[in-house]
ZAKETOR-175723 format. One record per atom (N, C-alpha, C, O): residue number from 1; chain; atom name; y, x, z. Coordinates in steps of 0.2 Angstrom, whole numbers. Layout:
N
@lonu:NUM; filo:A; zalo:CA; v:Y; u:X; w:Z
...
//
This chain:
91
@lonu:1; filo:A; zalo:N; v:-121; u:-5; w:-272
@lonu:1; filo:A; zalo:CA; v:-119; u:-5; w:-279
@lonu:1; filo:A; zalo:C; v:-124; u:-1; w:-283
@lonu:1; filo:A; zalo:O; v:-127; u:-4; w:-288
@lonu:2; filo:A; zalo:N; v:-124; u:4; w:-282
@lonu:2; filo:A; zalo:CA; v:-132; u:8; w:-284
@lonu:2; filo:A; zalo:C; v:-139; u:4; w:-286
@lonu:2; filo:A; zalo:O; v:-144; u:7; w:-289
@lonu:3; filo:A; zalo:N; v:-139; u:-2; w:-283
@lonu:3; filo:A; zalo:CA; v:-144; u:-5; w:-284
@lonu:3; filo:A; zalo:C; v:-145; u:-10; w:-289
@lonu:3; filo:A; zalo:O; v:-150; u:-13; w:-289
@lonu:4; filo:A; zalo:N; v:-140; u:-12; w:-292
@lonu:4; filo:A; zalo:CA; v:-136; u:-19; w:-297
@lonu:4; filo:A; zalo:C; v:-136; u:-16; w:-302
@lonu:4; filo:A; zalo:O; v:-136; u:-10; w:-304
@lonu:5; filo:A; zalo:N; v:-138; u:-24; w:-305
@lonu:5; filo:A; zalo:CA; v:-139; u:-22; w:-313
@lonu:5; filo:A; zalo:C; v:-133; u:-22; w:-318
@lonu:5; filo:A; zalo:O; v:-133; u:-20; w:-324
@lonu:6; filo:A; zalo:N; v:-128; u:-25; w:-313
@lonu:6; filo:A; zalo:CA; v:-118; u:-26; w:-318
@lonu:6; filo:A; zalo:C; v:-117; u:-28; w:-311
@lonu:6; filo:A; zalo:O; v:-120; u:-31; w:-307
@lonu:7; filo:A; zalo:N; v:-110; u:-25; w:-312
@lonu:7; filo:A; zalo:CA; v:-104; u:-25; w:-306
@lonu:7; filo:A; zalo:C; v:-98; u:-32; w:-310
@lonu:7; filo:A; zalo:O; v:-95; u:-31; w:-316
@lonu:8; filo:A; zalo:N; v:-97; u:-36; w:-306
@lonu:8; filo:A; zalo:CA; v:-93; u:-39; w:-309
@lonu:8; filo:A; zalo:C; v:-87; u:-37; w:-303
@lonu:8; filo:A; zalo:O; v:-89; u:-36; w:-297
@lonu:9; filo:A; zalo:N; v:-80; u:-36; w:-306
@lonu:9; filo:A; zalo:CA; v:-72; u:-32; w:-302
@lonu:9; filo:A; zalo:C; v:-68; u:-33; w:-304
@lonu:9; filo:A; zalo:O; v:-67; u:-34; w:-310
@lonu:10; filo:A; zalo:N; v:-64; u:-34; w:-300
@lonu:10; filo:A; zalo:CA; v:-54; u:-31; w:-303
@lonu:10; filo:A; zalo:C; v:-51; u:-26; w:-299
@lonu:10; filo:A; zalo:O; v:-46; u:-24; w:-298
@lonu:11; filo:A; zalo:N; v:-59; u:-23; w:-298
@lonu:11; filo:A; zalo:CA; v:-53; u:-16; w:-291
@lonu:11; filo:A; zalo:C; v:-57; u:-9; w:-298
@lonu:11; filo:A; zalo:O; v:-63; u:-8; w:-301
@lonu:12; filo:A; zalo:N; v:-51; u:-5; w:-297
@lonu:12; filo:A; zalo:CA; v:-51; u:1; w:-301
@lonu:12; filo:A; zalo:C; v:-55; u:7; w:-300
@lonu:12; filo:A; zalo:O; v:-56; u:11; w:-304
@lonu:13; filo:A; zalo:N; v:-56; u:7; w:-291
@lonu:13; filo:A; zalo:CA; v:-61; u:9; w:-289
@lonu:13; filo:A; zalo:C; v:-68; u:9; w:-290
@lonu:13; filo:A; zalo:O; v:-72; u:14; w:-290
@lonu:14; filo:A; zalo:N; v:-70; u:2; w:-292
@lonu:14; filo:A; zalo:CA; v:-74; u:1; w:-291
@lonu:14; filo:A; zalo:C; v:-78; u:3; w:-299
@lonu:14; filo:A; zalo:O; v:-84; u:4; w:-301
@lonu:15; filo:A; zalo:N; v:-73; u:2; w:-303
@lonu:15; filo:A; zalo:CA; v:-74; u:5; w:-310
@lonu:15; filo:A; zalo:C; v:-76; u:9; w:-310
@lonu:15; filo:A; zalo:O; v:-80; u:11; w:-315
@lonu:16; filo:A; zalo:N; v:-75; u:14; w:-305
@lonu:16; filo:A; zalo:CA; v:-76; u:22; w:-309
@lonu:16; filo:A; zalo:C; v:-79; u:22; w:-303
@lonu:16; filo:A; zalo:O; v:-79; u:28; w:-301
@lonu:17; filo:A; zalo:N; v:-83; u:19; w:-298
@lonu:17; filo:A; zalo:CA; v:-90; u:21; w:-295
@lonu:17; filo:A; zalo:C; v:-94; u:18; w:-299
@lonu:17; filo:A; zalo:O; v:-99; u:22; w:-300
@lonu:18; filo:A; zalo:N; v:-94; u:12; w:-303
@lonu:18; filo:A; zalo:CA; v:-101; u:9; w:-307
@lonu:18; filo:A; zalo:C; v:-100; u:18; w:-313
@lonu:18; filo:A; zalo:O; v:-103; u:22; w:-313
@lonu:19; filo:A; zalo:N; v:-96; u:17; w:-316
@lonu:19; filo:A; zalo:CA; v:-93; u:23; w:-322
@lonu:19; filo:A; zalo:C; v:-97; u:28; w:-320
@lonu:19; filo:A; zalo:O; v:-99; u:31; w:-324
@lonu:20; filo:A; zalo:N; v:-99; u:31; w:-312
@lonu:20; filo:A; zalo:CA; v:-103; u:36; w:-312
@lonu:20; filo:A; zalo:C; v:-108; u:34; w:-308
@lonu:20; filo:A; zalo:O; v:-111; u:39; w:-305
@lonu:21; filo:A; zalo:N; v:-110; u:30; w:-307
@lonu:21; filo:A; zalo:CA; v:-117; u:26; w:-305
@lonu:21; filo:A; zalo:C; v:-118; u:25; w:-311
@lonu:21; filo:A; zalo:O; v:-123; u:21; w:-311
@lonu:22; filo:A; zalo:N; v:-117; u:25; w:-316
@lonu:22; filo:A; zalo:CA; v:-122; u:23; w:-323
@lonu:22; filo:A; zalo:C; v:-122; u:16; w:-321
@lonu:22; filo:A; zalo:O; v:-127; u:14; w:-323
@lonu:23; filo:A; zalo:N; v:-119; u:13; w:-319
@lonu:23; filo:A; zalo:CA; v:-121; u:5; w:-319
@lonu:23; filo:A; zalo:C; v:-117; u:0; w:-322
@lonu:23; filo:A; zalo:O; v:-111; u:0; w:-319
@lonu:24; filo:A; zalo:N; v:-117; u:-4; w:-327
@lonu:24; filo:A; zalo:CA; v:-115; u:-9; w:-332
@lonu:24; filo:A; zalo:C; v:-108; u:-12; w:-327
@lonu:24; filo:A; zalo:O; v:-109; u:-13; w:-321
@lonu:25; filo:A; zalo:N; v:-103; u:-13; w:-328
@lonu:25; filo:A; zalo:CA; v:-96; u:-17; w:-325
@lonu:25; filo:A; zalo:C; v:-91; u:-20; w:-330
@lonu:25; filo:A; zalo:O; v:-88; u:-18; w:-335
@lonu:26; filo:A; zalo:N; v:-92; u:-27; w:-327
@lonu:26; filo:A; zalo:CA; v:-88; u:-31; w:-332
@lonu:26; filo:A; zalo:C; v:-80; u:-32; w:-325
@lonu:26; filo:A; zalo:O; v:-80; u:-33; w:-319
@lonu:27; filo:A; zalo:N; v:-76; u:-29; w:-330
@lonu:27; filo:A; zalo:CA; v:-68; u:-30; w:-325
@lonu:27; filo:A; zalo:C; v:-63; u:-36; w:-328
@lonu:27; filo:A; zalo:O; v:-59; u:-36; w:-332
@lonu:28; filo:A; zalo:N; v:-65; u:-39; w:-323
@lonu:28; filo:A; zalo:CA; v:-62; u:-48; w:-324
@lonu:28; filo:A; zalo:C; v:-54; u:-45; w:-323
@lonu:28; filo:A; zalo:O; v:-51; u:-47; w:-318
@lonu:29; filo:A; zalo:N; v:-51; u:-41; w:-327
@lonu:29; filo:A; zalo:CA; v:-47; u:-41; w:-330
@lonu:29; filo:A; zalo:C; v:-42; u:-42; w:-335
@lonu:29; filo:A; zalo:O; v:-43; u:-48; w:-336
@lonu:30; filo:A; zalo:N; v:-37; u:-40; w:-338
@lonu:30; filo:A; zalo:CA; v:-37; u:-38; w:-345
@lonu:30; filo:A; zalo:C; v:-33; u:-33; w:-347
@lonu:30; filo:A; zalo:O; v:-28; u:-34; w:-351
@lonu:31; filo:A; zalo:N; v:-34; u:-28; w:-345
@lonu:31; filo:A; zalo:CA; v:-31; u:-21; w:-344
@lonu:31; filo:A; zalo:C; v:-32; u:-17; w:-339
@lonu:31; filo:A; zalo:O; v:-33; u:-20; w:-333
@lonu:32; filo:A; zalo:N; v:-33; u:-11; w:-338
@lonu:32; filo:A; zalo:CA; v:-34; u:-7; w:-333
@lonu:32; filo:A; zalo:C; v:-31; u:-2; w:-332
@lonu:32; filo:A; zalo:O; v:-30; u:1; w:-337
@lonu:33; filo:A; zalo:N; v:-29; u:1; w:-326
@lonu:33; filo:A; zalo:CA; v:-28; u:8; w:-325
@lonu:33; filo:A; zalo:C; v:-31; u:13; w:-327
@lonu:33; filo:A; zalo:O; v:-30; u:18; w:-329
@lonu:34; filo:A; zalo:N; v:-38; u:11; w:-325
@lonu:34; filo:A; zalo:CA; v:-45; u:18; w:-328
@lonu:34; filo:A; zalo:C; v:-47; u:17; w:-336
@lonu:34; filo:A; zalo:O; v:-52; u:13; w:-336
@lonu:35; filo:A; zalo:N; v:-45; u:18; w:-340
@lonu:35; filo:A; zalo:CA; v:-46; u:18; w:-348
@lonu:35; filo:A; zalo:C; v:-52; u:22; w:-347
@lonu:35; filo:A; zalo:O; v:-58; u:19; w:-349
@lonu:36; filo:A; zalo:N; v:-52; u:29; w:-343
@lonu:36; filo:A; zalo:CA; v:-57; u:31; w:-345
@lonu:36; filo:A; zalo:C; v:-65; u:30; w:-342
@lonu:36; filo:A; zalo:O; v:-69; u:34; w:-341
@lonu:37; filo:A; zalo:N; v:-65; u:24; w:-341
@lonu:37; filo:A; zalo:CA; v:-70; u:18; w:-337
@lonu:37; filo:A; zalo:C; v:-75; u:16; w:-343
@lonu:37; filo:A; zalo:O; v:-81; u:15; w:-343
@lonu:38; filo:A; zalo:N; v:-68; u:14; w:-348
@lonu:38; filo:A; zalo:CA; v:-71; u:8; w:-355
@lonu:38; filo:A; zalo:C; v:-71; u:15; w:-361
@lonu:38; filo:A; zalo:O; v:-72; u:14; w:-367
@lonu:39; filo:A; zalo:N; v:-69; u:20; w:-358
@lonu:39; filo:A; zalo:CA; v:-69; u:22; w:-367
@lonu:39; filo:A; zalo:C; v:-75; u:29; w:-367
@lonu:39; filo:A; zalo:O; v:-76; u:32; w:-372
@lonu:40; filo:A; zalo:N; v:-77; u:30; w:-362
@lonu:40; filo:A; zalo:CA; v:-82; u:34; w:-358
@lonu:40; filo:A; zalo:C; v:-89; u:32; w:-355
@lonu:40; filo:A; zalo:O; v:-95; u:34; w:-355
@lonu:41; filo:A; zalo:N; v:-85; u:28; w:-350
@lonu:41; filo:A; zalo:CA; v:-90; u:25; w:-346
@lonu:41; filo:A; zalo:C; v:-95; u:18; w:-347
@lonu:41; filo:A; zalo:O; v:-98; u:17; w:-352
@lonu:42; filo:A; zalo:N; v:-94; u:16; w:-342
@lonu:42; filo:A; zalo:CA; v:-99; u:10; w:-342
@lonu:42; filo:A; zalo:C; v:-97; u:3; w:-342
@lonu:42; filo:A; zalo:O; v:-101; u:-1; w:-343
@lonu:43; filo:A; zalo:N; v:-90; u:3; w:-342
@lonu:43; filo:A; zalo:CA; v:-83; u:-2; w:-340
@lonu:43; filo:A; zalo:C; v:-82; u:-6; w:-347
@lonu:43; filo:A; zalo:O; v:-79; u:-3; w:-352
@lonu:44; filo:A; zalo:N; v:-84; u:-14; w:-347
@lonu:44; filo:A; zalo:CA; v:-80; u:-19; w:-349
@lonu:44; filo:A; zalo:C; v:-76; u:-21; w:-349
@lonu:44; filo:A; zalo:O; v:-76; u:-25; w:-344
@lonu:45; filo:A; zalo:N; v:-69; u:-21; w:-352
@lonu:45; filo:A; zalo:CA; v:-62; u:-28; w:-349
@lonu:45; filo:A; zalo:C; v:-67; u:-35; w:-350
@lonu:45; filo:A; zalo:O; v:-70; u:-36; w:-355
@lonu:46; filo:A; zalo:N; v:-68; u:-38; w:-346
@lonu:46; filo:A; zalo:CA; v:-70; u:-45; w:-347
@lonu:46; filo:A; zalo:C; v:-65; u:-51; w:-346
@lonu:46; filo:A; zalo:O; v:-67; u:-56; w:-346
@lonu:47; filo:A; zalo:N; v:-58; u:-49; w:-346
@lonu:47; filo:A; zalo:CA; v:-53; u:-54; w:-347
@lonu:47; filo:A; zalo:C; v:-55; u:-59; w:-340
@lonu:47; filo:A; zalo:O; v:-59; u:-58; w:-336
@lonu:48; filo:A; zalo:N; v:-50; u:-65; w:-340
@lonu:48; filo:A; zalo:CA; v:-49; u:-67; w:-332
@lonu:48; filo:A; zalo:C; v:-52; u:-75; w:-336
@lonu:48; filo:A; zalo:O; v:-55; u:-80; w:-332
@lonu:49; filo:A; zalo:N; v:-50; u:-75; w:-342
@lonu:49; filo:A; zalo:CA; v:-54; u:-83; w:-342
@lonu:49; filo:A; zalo:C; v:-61; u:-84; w:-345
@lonu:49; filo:A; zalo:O; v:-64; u:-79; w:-347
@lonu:50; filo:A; zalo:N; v:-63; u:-89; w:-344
@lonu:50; filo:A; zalo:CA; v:-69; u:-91; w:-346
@lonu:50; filo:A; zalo:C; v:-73; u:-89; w:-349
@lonu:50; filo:A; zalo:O; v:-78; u:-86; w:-348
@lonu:51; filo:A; zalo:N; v:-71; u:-90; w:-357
@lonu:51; filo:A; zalo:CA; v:-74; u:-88; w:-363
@lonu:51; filo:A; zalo:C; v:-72; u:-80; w:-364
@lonu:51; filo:A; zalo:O; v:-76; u:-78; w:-368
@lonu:52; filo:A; zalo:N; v:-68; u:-77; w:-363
@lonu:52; filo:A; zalo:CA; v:-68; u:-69; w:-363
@lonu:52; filo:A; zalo:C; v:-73; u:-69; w:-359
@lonu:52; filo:A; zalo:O; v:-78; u:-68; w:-363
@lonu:53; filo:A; zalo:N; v:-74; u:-69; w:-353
@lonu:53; filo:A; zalo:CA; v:-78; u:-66; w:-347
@lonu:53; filo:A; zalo:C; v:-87; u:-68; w:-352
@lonu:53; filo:A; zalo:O; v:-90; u:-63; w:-352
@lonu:54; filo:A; zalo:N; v:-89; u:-74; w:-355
@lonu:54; filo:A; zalo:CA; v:-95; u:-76; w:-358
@lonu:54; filo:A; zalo:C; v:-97; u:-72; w:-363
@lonu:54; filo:A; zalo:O; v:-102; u:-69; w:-363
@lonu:55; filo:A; zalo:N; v:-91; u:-71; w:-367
@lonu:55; filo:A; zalo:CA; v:-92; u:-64; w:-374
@lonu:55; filo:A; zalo:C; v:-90; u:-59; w:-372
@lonu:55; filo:A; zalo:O; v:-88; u:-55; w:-375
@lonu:56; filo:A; zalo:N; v:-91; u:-58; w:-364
@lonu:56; filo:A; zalo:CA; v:-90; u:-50; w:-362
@lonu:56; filo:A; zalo:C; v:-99; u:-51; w:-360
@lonu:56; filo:A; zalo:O; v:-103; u:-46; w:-362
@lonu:57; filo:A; zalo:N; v:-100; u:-54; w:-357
@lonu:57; filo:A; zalo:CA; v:-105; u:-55; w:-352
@lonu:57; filo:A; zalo:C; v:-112; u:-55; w:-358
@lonu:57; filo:A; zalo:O; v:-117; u:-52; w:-357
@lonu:58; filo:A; zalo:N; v:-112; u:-59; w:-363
@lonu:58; filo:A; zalo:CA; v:-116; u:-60; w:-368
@lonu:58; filo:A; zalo:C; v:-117; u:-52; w:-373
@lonu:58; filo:A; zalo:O; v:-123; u:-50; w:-375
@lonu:59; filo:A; zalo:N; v:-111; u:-50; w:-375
@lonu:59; filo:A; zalo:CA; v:-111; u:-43; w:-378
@lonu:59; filo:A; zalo:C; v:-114; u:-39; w:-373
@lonu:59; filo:A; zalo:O; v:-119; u:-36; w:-374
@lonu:60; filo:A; zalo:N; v:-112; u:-38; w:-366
@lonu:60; filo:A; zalo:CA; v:-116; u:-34; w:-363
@lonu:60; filo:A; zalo:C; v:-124; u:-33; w:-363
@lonu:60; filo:A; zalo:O; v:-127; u:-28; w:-364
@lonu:61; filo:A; zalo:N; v:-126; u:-40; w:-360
@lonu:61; filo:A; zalo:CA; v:-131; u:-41; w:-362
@lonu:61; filo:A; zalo:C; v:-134; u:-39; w:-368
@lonu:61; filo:A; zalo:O; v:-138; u:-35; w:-366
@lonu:62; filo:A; zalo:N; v:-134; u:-40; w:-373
@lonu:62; filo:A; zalo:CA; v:-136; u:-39; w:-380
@lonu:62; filo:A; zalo:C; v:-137; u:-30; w:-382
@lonu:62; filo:A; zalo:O; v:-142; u:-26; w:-383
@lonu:63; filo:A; zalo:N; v:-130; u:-29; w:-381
@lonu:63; filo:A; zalo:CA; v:-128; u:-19; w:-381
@lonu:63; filo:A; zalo:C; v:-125; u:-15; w:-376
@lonu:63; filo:A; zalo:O; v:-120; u:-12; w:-377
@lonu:64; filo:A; zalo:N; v:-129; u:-16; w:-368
@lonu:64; filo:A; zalo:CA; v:-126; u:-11; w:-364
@lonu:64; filo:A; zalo:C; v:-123; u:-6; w:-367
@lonu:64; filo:A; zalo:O; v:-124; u:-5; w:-373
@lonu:65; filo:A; zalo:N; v:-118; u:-3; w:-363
@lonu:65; filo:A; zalo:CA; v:-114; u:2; w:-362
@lonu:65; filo:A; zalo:C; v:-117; u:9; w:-360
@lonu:65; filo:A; zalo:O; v:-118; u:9; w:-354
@lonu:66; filo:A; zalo:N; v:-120; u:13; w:-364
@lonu:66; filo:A; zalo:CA; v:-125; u:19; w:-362
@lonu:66; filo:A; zalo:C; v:-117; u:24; w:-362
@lonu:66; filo:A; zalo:O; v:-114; u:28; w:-366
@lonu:67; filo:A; zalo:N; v:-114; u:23; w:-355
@lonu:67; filo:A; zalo:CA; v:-109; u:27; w:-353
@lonu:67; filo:A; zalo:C; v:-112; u:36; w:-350
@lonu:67; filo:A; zalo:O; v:-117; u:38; w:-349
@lonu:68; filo:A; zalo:N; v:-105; u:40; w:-350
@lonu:68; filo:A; zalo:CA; v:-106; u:46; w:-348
@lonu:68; filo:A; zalo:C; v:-102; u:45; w:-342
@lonu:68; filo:A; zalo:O; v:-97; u:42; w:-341
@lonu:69; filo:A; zalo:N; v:-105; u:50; w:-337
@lonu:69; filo:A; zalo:CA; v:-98; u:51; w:-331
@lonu:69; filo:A; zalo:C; v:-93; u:56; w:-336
@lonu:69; filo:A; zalo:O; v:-95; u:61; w:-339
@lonu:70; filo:A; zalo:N; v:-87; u:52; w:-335
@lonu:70; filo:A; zalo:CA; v:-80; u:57; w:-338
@lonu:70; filo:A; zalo:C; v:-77; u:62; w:-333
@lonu:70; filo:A; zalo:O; v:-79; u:61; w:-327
@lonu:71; filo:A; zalo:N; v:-73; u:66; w:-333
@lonu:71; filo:A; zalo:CA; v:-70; u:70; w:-331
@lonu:71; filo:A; zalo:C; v:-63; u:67; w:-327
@lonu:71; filo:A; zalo:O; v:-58; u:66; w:-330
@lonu:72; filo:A; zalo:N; v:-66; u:65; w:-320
@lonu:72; filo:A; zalo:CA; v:-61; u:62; w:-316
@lonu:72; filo:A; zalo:C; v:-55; u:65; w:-313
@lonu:72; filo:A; zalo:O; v:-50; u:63; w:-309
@lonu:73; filo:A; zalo:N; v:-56; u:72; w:-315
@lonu:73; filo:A; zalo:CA; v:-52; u:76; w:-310
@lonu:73; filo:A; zalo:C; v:-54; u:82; w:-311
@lonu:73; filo:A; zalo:O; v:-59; u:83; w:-316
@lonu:74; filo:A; zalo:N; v:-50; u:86; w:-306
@lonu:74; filo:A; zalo:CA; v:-52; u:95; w:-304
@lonu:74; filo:A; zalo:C; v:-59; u:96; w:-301
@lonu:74; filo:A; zalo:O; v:-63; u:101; w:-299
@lonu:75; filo:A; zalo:N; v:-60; u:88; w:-300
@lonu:75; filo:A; zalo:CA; v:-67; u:90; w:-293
@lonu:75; filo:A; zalo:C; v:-65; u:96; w:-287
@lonu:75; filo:A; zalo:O; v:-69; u:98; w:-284
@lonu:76; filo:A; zalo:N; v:-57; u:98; w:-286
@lonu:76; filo:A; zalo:CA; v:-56; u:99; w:-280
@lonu:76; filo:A; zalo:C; v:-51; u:97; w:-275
@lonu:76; filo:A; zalo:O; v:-47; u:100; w:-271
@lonu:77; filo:A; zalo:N; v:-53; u:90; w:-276
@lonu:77; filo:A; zalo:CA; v:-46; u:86; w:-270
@lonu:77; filo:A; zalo:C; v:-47; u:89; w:-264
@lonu:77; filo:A; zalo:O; v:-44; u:94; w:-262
@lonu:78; filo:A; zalo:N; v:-52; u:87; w:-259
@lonu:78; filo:A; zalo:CA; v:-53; u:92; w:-254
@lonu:78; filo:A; zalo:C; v:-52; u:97; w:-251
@lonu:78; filo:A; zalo:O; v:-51; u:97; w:-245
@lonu:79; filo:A; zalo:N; v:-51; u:102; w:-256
@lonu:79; filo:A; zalo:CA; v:-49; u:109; w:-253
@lonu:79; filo:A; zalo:C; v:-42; u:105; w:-255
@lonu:79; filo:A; zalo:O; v:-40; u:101; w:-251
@lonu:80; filo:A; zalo:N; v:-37; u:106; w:-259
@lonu:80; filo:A; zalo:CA; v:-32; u:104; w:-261
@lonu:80; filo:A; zalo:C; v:-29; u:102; w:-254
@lonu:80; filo:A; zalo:O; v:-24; u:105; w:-251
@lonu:81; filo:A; zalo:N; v:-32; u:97; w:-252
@lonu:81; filo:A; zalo:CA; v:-31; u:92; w:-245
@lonu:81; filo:A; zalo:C; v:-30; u:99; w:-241
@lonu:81; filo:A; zalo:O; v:-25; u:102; w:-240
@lonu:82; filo:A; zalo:N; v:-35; u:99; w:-240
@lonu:82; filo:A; zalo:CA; v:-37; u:105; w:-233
@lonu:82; filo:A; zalo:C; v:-31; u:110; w:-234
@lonu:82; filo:A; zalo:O; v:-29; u:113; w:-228
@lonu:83; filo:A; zalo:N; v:-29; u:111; w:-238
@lonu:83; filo:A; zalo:CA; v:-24; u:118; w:-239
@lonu:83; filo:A; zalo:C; v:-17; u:114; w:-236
@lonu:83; filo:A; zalo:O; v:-13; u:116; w:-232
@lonu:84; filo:A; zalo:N; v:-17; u:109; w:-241
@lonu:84; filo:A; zalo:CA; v:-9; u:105; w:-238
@lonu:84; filo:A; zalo:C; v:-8; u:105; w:-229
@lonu:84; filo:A; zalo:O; v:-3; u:106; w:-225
@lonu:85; filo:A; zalo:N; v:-17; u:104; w:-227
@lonu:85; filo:A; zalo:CA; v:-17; u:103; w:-219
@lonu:85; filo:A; zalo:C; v:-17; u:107; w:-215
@lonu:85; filo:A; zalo:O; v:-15; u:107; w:-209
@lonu:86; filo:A; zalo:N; v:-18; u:113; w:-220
@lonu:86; filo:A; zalo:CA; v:-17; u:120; w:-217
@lonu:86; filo:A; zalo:C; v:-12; u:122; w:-216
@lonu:86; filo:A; zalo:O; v:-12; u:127; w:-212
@lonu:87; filo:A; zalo:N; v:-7; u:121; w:-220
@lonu:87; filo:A; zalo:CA; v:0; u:125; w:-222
@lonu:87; filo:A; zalo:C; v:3; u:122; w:-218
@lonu:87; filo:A; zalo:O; v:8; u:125; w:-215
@lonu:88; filo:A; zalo:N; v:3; u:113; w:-214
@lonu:88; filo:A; zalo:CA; v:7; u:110; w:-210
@lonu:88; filo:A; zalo:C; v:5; u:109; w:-203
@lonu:88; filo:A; zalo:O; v:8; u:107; w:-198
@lonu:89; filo:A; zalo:N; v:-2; u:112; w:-203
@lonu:89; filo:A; zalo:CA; v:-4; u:108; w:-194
@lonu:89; filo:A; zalo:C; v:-9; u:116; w:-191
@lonu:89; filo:A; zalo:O; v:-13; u:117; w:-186
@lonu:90; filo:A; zalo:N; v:-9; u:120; w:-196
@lonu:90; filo:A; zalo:CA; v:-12; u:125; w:-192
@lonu:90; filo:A; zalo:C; v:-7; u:132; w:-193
@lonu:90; filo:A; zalo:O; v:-6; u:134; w:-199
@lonu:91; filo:A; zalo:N; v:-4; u:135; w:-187
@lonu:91; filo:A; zalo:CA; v:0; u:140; w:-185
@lonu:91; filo:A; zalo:C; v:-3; u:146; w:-185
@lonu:91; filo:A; zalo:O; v:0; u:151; w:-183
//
């Protein structure tokens, strides 16, 4: 994915890997759970039919999405995890 010029998707994962890979994403969607994808990032709704996906695909073309990585989080699920793992499986 790192290496592509536009990600085409419907998975919301995959939104907010192009969203901080810097890489252009048209989400054959029409709606998303990561807003913060298209209102930040890199992320197009490109709708599921035809002519949405061509005037998504065309405007991209024309005026890429100079996205920022957004604030996904605490940045510390891991430890979080780890503490839970530690409270139930280490005595």
């Amino acid at each position: 994915m790192s290496r592509s010029l536009v990600v085409l998707t419907d998975s919301g994962g995959v939104q907010e890997e192009t969203t901080a890979l810097g890489i252009p994403c048209l989400a054959l969607r029409n709606n998303t759970k990561r807003p913060v994808t298209i209102d930040e990032g890199t992320n197009v709704l490109a709708g599921t039919g035809k002519e949405a996906f061509l005037e998504a695909w065309n405007h991209m073309k024309q005026s890429p999405k100079a996205g920022r990585i957004p604030n996904f989080g605490t940045a510390n699920a891991a430890g979080r995890c780890l503490s839970v793992l530690r409270h139930y499986f280490v005595r």
